[in-house]
N, C-alpha and C positions, 0 to 999 in steps of 0.2 A: 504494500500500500504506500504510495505517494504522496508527501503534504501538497496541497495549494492552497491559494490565496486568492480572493478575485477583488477588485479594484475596480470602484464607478465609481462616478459623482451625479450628482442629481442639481436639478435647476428647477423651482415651482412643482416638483414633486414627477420630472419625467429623467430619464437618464440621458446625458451629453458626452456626445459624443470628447476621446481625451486629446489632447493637442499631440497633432504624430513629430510635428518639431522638437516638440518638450521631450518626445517619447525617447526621440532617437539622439539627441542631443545627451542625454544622460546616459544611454543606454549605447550607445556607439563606442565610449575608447573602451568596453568591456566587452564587446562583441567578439565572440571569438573565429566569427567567419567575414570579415571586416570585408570582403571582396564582394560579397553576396548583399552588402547593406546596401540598398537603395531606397530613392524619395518615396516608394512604394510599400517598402519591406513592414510587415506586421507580424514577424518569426524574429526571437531574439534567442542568440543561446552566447549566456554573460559568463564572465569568469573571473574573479576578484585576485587580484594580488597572490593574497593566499591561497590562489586554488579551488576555492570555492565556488561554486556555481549555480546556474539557475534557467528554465528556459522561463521565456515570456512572451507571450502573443495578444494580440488586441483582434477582437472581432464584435461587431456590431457593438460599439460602444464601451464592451468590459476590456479588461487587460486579466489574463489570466498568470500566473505566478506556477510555474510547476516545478515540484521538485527540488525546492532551494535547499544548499547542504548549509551546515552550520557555518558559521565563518565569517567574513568580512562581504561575502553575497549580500548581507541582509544589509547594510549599511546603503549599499546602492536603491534595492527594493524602497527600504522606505523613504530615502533620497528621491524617487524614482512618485511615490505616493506625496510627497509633500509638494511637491513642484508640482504637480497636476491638480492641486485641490481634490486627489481623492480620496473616497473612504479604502478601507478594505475589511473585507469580508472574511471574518475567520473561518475556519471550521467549523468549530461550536453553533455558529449561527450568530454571533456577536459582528455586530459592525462597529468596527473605531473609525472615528471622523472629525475632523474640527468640529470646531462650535459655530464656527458661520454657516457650515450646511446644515444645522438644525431645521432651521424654517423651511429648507426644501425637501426635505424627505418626505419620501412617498409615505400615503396614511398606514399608520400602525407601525411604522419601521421604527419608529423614534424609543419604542419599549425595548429594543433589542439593543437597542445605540449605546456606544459609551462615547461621549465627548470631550476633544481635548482642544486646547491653546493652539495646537501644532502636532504631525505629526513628525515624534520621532523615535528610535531604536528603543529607548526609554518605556515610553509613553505604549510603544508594539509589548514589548516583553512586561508591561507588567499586565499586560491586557492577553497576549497569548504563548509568552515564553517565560523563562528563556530558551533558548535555544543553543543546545551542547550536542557534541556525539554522541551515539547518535540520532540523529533527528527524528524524532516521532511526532 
């Protein structure tokens, strides 16, 4: 079994579409197939310093997160989440999100939410980690 992660943000309570500049701007010097990146590309597979890694793709709206291993990966993910004004989606069914998408979350999501200042590695792990080897 795989961990992921899914990543929206919402506007007036409908899902928006995320910035693919913002996407790949973050997401490019970790690219580990750097030839393959184009103004088109919506397949990411990142690799941190340490070796760590992650794929991530964006379709109709979400970014999905698959398989991130423990490590300096997460530091970009939520890098990656913050710059986009998105929430994400644990597992559990918990969404962490600022506190300015409060008012636009779709009806009834707001019980699930936990709201923060910002996201960050912090603010993730005390809400669905930490995350060590290995990763469950």
């Amino acid at each position: 079994m795989s961990y992921s992660l899914t990543f929206c943000r919402f506007s007036e309570g409908e899902l928006t579409e995320p910035d693919m500049a913002e996407v790949r701007a973050v997401l490019s010097p970790y690219d580990t197939a750097p030839e393959e990146m184009t103004d088109g590309a919506t397949e990411f597979c990142i690799r941190a310093a340490d070796g760590s890694a992650a794929e991530v793709s964006v379709f109709d709206g979400i970014i999905g997160v698959e398989r991130p291993q423990a490590g300096d990966v997460w530091k970009i993910i939520i890098e990656l989440a913050d710059r986009l004004g998105s929430g994400i989606l644990i597992p559990d069914g918990t969404f962490l999100c600022r506190e300015d998408m409060r008012a636009h979350l779709p009806e009834g999501m707001e019980s699930d939410s936990v709201f923060v200042p910002e996201i960050t590695l912090e603010a993730f792990e005390r809400i669905a980690g930490p995350f060590r080897h290995p990763l469950t």
